[in-house]
N, C-alpha and C positions, 0 to 999 in steps of 0.2 A: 457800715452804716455811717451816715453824715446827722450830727446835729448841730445845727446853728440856730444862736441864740441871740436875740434882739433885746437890748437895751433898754429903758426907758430912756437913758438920754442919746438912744441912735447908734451907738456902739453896736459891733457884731461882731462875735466869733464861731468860728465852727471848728468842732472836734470830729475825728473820726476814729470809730472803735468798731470790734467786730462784737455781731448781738451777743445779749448776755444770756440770754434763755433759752433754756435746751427745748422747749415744746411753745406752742402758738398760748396756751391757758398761762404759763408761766411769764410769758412775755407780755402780755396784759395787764396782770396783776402788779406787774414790774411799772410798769407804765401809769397805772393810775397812783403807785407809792409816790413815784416821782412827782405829779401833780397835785398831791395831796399835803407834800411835804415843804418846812420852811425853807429846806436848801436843797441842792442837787451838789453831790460831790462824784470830784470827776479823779481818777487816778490816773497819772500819766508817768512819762519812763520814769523821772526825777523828782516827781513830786504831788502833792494833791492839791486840787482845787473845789474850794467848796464856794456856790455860788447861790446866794440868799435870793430866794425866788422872788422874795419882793421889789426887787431889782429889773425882776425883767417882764419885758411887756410879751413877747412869745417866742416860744417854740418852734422849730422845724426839724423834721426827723424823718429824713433819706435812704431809702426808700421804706415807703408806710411799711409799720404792720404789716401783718397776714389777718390778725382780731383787732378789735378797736373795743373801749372802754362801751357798755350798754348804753350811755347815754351820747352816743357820739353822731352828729348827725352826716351822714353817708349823700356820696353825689353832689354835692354841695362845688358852687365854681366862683371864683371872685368877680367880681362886677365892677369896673371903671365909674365912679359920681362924677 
């Protein structure tokens, strides 16, 4: 999986790890922690990164799911103003 994370000031990095959750209900629950919470901490070979969510303006996570959060709204396509 790929997630790449947008900045508030435009910065981007992307991580890639393999999923953490043995079943699609785990993986959910996982996913809304993460949204709910003041940080995302990320473990890599050497070191940890914890990264204050107030920091960033969004998410991206390659490829979706298999479940989405209930309030998550579905088909949805970006539109050009």
């Amino acid at each position: 999986m790929t997630l790449t994370i947008e900045y508030l000031d435009g910065r981007e990095e992307c991580y890639e790890f393999t999923p953490q959750a043995e079943n699609v209900l785990n993986a959910v629950t996982r996913l809304k922690r993460v949204l709910e919470s003041e940080h995302l901490t990320l473990e890599l070979d050497n070191e940890v990164v914890i990264i204050f969510t107030h920091h960033i303006r969004h998410l991206r996570l390659s490829p979706p799911p298999q479940r989405y959060p209930e309030d998550t709204i579905r088909n949805a396509r970006r539109v050009e103003l």
